[in-house]
C-alpha positions in Angstrom: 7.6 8.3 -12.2 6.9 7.4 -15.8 4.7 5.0 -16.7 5.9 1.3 -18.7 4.8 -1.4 -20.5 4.9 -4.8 -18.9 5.8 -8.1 -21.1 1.6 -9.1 -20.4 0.9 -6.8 -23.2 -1.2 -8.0 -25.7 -0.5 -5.3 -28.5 -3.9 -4.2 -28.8 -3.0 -0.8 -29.2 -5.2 0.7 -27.2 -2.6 3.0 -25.6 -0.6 4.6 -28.6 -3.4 7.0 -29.7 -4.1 8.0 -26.0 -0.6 9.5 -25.3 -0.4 13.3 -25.3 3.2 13.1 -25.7 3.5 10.7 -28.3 5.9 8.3 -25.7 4.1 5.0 -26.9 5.5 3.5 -30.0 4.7 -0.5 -31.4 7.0 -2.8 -30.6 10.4 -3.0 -33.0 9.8 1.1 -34.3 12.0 3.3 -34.0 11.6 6.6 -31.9 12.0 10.1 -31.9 12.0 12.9 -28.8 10.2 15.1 -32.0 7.6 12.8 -32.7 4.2 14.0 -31.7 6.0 17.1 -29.3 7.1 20.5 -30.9 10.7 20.2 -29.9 13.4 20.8 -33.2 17.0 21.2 -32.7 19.0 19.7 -30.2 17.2 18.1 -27.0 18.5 16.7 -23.7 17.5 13.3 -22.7 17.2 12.7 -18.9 20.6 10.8 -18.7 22.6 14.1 -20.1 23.2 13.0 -23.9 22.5 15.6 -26.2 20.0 14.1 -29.2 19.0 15.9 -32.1 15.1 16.2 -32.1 14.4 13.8 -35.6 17.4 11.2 -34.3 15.7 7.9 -34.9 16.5 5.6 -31.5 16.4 2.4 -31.0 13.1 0.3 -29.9 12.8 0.2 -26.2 11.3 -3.8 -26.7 10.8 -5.8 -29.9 8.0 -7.3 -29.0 5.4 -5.3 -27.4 4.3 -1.6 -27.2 6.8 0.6 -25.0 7.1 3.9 -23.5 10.0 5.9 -24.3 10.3 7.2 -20.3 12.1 10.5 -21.9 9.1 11.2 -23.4 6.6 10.4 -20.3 4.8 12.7 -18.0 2.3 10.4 -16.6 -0.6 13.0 -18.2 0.7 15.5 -15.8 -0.4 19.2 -16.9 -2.9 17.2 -19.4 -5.2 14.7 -17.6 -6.2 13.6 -14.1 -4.6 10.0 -14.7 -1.7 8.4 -17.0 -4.3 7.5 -20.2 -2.5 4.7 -21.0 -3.2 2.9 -18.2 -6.8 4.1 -17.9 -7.7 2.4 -21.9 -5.1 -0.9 -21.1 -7.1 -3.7 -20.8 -5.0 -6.0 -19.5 -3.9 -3.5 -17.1 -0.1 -3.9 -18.4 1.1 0.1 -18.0 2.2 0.8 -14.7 4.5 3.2 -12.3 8.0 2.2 -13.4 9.9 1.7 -10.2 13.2 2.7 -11.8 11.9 5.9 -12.5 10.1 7.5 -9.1 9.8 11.4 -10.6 8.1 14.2 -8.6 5.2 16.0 -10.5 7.2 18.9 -10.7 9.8 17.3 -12.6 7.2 15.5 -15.1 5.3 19.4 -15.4 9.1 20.3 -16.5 9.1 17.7 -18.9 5.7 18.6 -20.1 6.8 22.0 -20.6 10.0 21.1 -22.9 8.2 18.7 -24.9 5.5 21.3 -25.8 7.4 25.0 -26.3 
């Protein structure tokens, strides 16, 4: 499952630099599937709709850091343990239970974000 953000955040930061997949952003910035992955051209979100890799998206909270699920592998393929949550110290990144994924599928995703 990928990995979110809970309203306790204290935007410390902590996370954002942590994230081998670039999926943290600050609270009200805009996103991009391209940001911080090698993927150019056209790319398929999980939900079917076709993005272009540079499309700027809309925050995922205004207010606090946030992970653009999409973008999330949990560290699989890079570290033993989601980062995020390992450096959070208020202990505010956590399994999202809307999005239960099998490590296979988040390998997969680790595999298209980094060609």
């Amino acid at each position: 499952m990928a990995i979110m953000i809970t309203d306790d955040c204290i935007n410390c930061g902590a996370c954002e630099p942590e994230c081998p997949n670039n999926a943290i952003y600050e609270g009200g910035v805009e996103w991009a599937i391209s940001d911080g992955t090698s993927i150019e051209g056209r790319y398929m979100l999980e939900d079917g709709t076709a993005v272009g890799g540079n499309d700027k998206h809309n925050p995922i909270a205004d207010d606090f850091y946030y992970i653009v699920p999409d973008k999330c592998t949990e560290c699989v393929g890079f570290h033993e343990e989601p980062q995020c949550a390992a450096v959070c110290p208020v202990d505010c990144c956590v399994p999202d239970p809307e999005r239960v994924e099998a490590e296979e599928k988040l390998l997969a995703r680790k595999e298209r974000l980094h060609l």
